[in-house]
RODRENDO-436778 format. One line per field, with one value per residue (C-alpha): residue in three letters; x, y, z. Coordinates in nm, 2 decimals. Each point is the difference from the previous one (the first is absolute). Layout:
N
aa (ALA:...)
u (X:...)
v (Y:...)
w (Z:...)
END
This chain:
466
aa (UNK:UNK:UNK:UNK:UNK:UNK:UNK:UNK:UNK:UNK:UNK:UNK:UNK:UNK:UNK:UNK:UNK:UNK:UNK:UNK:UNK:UNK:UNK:UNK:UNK:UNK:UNK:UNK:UNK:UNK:UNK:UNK:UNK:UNK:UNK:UNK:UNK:UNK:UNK:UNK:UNK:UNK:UNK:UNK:UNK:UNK:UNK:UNK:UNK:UNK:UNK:UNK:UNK:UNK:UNK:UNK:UNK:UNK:UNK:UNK:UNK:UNK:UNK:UNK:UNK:UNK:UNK:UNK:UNK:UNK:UNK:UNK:UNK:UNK:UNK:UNK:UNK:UNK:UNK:UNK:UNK:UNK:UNK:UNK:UNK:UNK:UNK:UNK:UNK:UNK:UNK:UNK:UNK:UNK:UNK:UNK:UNK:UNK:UNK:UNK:UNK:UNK:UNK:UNK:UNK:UNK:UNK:UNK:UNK:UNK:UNK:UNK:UNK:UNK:UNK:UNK:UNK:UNK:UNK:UNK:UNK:UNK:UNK:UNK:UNK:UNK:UNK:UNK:UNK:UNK:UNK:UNK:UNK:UNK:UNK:UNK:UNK:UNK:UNK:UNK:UNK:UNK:UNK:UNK:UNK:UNK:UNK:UNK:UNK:UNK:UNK:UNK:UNK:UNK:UNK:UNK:UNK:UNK:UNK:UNK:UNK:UNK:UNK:UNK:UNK:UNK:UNK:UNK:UNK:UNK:UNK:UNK:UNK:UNK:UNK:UNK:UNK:UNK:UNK:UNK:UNK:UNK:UNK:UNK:UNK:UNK:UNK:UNK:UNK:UNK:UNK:UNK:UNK:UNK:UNK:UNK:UNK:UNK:UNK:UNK:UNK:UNK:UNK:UNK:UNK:UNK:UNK:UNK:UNK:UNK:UNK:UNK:UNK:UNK:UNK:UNK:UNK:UNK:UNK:UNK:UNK:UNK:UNK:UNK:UNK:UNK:UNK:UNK:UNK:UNK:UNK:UNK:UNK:UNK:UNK:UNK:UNK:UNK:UNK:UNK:UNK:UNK:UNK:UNK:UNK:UNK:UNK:UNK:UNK:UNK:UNK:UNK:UNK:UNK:UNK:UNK:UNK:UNK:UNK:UNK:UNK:UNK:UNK:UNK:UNK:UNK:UNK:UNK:UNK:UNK:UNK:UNK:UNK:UNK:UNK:UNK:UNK:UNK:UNK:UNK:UNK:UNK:UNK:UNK:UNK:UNK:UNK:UNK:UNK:UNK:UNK:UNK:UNK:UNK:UNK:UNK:UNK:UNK:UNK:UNK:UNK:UNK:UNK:UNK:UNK:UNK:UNK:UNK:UNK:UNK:UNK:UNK:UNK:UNK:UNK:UNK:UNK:UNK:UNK:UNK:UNK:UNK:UNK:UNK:UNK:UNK:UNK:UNK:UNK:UNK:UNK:UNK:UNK:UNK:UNK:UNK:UNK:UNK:UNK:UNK:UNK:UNK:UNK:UNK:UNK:UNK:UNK:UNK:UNK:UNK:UNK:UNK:UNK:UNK:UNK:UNK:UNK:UNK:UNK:UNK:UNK:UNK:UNK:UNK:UNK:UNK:UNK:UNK:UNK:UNK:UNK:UNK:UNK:UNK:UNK:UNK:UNK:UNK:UNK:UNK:UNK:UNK:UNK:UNK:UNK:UNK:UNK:UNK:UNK:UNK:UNK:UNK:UNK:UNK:UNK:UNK:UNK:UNK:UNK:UNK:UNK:UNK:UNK:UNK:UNK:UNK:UNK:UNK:UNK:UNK:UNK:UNK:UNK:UNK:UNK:UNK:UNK:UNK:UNK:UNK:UNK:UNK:UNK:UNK:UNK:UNK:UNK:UNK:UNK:UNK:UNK:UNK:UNK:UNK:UNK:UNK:UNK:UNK:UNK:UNK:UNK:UNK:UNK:UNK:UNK:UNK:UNK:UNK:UNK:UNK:UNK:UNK:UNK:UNK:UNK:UNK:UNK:UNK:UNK:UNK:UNK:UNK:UNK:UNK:UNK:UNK)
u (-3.25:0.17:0.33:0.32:0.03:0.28:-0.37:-0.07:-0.08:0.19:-0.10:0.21:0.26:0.11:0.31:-0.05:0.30:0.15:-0.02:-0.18:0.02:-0.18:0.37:0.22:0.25:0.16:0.34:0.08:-0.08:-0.06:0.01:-0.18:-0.32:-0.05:-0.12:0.37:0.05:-0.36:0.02:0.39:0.18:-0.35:-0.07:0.34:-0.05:-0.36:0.18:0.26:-0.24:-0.19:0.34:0.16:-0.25:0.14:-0.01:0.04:-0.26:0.00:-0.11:0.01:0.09:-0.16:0.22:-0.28:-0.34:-0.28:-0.22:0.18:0.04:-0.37:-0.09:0.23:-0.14:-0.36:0.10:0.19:0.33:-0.13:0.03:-0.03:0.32:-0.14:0.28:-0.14:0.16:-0.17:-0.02:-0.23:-0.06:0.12:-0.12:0.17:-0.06:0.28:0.01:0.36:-0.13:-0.12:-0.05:0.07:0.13:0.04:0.31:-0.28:-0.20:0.17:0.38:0.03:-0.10:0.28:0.25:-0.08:-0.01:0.29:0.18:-0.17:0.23:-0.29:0.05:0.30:-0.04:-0.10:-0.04:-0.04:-0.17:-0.04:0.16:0.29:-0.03:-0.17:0.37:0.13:0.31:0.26:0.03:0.35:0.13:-0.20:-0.04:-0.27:-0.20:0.00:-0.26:-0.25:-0.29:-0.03:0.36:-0.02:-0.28:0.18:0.38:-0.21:-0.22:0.14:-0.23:-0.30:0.06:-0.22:0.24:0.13:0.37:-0.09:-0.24:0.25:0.29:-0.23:-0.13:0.41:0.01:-0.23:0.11:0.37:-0.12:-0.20:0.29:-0.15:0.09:-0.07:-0.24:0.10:-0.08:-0.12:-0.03:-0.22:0.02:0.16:0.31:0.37:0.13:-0.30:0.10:0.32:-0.16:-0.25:0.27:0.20:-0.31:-0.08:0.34:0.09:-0.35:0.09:0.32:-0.13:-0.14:0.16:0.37:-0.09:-0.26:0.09:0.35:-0.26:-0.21:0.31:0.17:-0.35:-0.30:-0.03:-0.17:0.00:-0.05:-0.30:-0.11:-0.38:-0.24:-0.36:-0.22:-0.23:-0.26:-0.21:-0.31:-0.33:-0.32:0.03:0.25:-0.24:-0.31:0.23:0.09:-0.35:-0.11:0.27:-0.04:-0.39:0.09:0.07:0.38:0.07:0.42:-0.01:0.30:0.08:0.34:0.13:0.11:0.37:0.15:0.39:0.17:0.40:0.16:0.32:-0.10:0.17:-0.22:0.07:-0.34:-0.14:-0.23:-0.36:0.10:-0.07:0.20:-0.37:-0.13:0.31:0.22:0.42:0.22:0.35:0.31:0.03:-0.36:0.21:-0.01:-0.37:-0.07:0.19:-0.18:-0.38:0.11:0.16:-0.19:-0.37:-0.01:0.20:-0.19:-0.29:0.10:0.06:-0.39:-0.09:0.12:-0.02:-0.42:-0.04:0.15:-0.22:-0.33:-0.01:-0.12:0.10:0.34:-0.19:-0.13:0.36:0.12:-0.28:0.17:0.26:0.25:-0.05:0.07:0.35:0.13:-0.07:0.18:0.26:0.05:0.00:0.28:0.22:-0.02:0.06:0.35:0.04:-0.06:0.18:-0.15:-0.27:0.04:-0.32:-0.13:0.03:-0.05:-0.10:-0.29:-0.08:0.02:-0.28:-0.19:0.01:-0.15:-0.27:-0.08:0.01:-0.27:-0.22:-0.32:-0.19:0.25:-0.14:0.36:0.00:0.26:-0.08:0.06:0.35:0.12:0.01:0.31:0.20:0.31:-0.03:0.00:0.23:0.29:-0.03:-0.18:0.17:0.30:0.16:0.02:0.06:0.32:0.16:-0.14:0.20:0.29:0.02:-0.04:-0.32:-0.21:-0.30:-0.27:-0.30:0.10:0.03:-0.34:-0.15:0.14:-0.12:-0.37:0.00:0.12:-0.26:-0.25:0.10:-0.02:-0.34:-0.23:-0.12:0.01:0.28:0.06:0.33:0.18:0.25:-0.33:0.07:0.36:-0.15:-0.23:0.26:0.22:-0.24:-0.07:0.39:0.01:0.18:0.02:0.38:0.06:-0.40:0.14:0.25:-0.25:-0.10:0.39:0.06:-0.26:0.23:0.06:-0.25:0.23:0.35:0.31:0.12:-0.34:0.03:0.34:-0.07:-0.09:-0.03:-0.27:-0.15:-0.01:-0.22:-0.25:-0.06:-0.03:-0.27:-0.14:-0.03:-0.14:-0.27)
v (0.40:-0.09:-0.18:0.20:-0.12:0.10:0.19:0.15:0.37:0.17:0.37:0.28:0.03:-0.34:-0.06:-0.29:-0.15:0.23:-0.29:-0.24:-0.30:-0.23:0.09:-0.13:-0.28:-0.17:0.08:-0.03:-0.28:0.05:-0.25:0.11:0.16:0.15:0.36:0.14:-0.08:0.11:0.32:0.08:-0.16:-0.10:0.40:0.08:-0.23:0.21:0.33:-0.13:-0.15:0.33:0.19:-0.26:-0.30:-0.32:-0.38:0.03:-0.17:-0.15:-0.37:0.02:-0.37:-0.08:-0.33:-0.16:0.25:-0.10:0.26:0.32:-0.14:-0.07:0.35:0.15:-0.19:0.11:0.34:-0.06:0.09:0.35:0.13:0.32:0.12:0.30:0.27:0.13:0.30:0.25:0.21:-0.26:-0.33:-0.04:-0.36:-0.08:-0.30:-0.19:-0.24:-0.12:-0.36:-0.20:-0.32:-0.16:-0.40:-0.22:-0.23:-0.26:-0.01:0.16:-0.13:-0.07:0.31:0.18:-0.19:0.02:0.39:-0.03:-0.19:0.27:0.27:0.20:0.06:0.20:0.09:-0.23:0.21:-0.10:0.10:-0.32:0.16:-0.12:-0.36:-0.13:0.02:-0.30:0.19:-0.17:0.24:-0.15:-0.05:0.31:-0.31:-0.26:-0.09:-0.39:-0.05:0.24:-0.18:0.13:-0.01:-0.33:-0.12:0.20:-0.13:-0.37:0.09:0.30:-0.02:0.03:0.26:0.13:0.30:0.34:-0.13:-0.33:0.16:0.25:-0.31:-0.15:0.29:0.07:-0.41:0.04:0.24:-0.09:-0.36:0.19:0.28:0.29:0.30:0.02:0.21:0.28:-0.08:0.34:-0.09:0.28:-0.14:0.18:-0.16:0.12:-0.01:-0.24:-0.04:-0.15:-0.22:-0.12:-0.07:-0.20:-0.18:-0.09:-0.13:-0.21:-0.18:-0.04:-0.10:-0.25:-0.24:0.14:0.19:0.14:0.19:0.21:0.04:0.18:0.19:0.14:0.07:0.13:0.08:0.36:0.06:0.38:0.07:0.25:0.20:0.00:0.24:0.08:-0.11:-0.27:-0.12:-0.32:0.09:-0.02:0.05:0.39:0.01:-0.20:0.23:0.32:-0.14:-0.05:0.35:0.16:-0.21:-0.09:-0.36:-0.33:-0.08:-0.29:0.07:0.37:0.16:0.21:0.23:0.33:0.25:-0.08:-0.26:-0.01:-0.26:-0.01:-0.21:-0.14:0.05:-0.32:-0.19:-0.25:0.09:0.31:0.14:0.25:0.32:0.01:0.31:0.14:-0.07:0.15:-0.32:0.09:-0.18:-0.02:-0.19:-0.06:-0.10:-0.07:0.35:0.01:-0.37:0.06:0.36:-0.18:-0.29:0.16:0.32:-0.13:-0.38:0.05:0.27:-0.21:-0.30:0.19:0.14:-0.31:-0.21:0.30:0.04:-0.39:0.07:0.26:-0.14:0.25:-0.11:0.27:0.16:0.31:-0.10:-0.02:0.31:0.21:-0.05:0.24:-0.24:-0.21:0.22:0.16:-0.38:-0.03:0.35:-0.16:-0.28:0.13:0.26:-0.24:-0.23:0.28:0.02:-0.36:0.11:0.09:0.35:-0.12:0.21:0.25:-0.11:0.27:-0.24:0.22:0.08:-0.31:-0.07:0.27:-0.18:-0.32:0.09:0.22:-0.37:-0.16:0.24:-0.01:-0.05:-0.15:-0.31:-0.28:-0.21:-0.25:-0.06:-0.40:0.02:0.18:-0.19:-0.36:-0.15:0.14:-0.23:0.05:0.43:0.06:-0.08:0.27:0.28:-0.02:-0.21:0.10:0.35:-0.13:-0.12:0.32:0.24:-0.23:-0.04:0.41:0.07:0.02:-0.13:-0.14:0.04:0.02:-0.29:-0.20:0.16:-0.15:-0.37:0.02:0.11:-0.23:-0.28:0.13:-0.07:-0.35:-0.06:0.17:-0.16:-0.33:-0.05:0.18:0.00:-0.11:-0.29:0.00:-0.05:-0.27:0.09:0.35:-0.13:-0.26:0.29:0.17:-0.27:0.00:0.35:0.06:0.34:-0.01:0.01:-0.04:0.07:-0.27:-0.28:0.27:0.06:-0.37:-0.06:-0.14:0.24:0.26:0.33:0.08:-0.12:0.37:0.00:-0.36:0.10:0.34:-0.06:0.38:0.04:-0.32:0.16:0.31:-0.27:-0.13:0.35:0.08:-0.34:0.09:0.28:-0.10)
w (-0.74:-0.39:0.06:-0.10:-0.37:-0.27:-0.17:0.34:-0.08:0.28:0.19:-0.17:0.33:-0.04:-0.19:-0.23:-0.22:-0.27:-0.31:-0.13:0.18:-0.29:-0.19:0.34:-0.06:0.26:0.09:0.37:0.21:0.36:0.29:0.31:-0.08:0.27:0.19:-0.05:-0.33:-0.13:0.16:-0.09:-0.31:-0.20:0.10:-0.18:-0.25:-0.11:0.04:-0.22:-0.31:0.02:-0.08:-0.24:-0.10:-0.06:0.06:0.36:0.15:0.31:0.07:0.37:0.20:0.37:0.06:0.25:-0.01:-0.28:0.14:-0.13:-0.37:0.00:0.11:-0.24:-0.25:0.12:-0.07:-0.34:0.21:0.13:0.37:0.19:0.21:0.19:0.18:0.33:0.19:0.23:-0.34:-0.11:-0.19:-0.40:-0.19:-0.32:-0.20:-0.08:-0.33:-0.03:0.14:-0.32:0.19:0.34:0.02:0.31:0.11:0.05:-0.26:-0.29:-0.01:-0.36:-0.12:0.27:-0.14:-0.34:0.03:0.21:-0.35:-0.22:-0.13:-0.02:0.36:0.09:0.35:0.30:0.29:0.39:0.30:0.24:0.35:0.15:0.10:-0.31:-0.13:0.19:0.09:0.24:0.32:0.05:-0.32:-0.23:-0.26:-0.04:0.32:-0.12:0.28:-0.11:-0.12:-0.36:-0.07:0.10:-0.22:-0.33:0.04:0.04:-0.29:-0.21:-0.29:0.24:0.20:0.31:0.08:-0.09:-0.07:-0.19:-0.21:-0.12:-0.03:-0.23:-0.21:-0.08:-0.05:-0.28:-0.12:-0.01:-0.14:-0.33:-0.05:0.12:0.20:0.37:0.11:0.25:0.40:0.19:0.39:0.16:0.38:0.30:-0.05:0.00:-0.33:-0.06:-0.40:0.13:0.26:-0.27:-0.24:0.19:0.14:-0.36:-0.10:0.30:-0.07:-0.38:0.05:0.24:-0.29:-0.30:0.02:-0.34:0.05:0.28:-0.18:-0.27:0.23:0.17:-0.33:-0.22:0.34:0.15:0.34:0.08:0.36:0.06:0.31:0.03:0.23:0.07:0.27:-0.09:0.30:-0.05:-0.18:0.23:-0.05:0.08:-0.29:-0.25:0.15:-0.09:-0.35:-0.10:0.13:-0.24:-0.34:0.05:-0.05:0.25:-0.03:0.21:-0.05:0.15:0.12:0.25:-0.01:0.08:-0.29:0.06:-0.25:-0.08:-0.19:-0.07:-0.26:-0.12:-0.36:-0.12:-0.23:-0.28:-0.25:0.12:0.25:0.03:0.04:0.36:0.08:-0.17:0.38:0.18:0.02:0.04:-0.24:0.21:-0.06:0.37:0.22:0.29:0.17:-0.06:0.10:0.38:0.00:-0.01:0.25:0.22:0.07:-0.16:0.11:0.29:0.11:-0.08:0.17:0.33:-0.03:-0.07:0.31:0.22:-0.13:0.09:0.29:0.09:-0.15:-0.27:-0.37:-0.20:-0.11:0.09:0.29:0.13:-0.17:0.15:0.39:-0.02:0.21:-0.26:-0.28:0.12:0.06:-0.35:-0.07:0.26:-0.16:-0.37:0.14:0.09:-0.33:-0.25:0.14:-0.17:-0.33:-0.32:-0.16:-0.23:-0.35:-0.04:0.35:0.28:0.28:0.29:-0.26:-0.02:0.36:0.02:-0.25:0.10:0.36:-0.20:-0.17:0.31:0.12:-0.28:0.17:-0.27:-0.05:0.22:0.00:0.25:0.26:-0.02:-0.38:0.06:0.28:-0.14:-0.17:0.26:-0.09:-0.36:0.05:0.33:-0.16:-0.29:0.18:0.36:0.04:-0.30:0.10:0.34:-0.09:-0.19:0.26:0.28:-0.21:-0.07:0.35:0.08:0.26:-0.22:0.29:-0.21:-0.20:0.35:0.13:-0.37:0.06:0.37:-0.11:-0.28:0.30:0.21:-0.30:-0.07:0.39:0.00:-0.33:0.06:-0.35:-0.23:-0.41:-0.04:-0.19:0.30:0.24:0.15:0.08:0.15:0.24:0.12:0.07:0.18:0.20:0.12:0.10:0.33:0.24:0.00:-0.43:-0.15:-0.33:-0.04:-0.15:-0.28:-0.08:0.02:-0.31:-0.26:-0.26:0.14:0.12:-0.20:0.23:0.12:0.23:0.09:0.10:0.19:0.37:0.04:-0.30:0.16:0.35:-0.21:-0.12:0.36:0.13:-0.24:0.08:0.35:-0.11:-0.15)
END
């Protein structure tokens, strides 16, 4: 079988970009090449050229993998994303990706585009802890290992943060514009974390330039959503059955995409609201919307499917006690929420269980259940706290932290930064109060459920429980 080519004559039912690629300029610069960001904002990005063409091509970033880059370059920077539902499977071609670089191979050139006014945009999608955010302080973790290595070495960066410090410290030092910072990671307000990441590191070796970025940078927060599983071999099997060709970066996704936007930028942007993206002042209703309801939803199938030895998000969704304490839990965090302009949000309730269901979506548990301490604190506790403080009881928010304890007591072996500090806790678990060690993690659970014995008591009941 012909490898997927940018000359690769595709069947007649597979959508294939709407412009011509050989005209593509870039425009954006994206760090974190990976599923999520080929299969959602590159997917925008085509949708938007098709509608409006211009110099918005994406040079797409993996800060540590060579592998990607090389087989993006194999295929002159096309890929297959393929939708599946029960209704059936749908492959476009996307063609928004006119080159891949690597962190370890290709620094230079990042930072050169990165000082290149040609690119306006510098979007992210590295997951929570590649931030190296403080859990005490919200600011710079000055432990983590890469912001370690950039505030010791700023103009040879290795992560996120310092590479962004020194593209705005080039191009402060040649007089030129900043370019505008889009974080698309399930974060809270993540524009504003980023931006305040991003100063407090500039202004750690030169005052001046984080007085400038403050002053002349914009970071618009973003809410991002569709389901992305890690590709297999059943995915790249499907892809080449649908386009006739063998595409080594194959997606798999679901139909559902949404993407809201504070539409704050300095030079610009693709016309993404061509693929159905929102343009809000606000992204802070939508952004506690997804986490709360999607990731925290999530997060409890997650734990409660390792628990229970089942891969799959539908594997869990299929045993009806399963599916109404995701209902349950879903029920009670909707009463923590602002109304969400254009959103009918027992609609989307409905959806969201519908997505959860979709049998042809092989997400795995494993994949959803690691970084616990980086996503907790966003999708459960938060929520947590305003149901407790508005009267409520918070009970499925409780039975969450006790299945996600019960996890981290369970796995030999878990992904999370905070690993070592997990497994420590687990091994201080006592009948009387087995939760204390977890609520003792420095940092780790906001100081209204430190602080309330009876919320604690719910934890341990669950734990018993279970």
């Amino acid at each position: 079988m012909p490898r997927l080519s940018a000359s690769t004559e595709l069947p007649a039912d597979v959508a294939a970009s709407g412009y011509d690629r050989a005209l593509l300029k870039p425009g954006i610069l994206h760090i974190g090449l990976g599923a999520f960001h080929r299969a959602h904002q590159a997917v925008y990005t085509d949708a938007a050229l098709a509608a409006e063409f211009g110099d918005w091509g994406i040079v797409g970033v993996s800060l540590r993998s060579v592998d990607i880059v090389r087989d993006l370059a194999a295929q002159d920077g096309v890929y297959s994303v393929v939708a599946s539902s029960a209704a059936g499977d749908r492959a476009q071609v996307v063609g928004s990706v006119i080159r891949g670089l690597s962190g370890t191979e290709d620094q230079a050139e990042i930072l050169a585009l990165l000082a290149d006014p040609t690119i306006r945009i510098v979007t992210i999608t590295v997951t929570e802890k590649a931030y190296g955010i403080d859990p005490v302080s919200g600011g710079l973790d000055r432990n983590h290992p890469s912001v370690m290595a950039d505030l010791a070495d700023p103009t040879s960066p290795t992560g996120v943060i310092g590479y962004l410090v020194e593209g705005f410290s080039r191009r402060h030092a040649a007089g030129l514009p900043p370019f505008t910072v889009l974080c698309c990671d399930n974060l809270p307000t993540n524009g504003r974390i980023v931006r305040k990441l991003v100063i407090e590191m500039a202004g750690a070796g030169d005052p001046a330039l984080a007085n400038w970025i403050a002053a002349q940078g914009a970071f618009p927060s973003s809410m991002v959503d569709r389901i992305v599983p890690a590709a297999t071999d059943v995915t790249r099997a499907l892809a080449e059955k649908l386009i006739g060709a063998e595409d080594r970066l194959a997606l798999s996704t679901e139909p559902f995409m949404q993407w809201v936007v504070e539409d704050h930028f300095l030079a610009g942007r693709p016309k993404w609201e061509a693929g159905g993206a929102l343009f809000v002042d606000d992204v802070e209703p939508y952004e506690k919307m997804k986490l709360r309801l999607l990731n925290g939803s999530h997060s409890l199938v997650a734990y409660l499917g390792q628990l229970k030895d089942l891969t799959f998000v539908r594997d869990v969704m299929a045993v009806p006690e399963y599916r109404a304490l995701v209902r349950r839990h879903m029920a009670e965090a909707v009463k923590t929420l602002d109304p969400v302009p254009g959103i009918d949000l027992d609609g989307y309730m409905d959806q969201l269980i519908e997505r959860f269901e979709n049998p042809t979506i092989a997400h795995k548990t494993q994949q959803i259940a690691m970084d616990g301490t980086q996503k907790l604190p966003q999708r459960i506790f938060a929520g947590a706290v305003e149901a407790l403080a508005n009267g409520g009881d918070a009970s499925s928010a409780a039975y969450v932290v006790a299945l996600w304890i019960a996890y981290v007591r369970k796995v030999a072996e878990i992904n999370d930064p905070r690993a070592t500090e997990l497994k420590a806790a687990a091994a201080g678990m006592t009948a009387d109060d087995p939760s204390a060690p977890f609520f003792a993690i420095a940092g780790l659970f906001p100081q209204a459920l430190t602080e309330n014995g009876a919320w604690r008591a719910r934890v341990n009941a669950e734990l018993e429980k279970l």
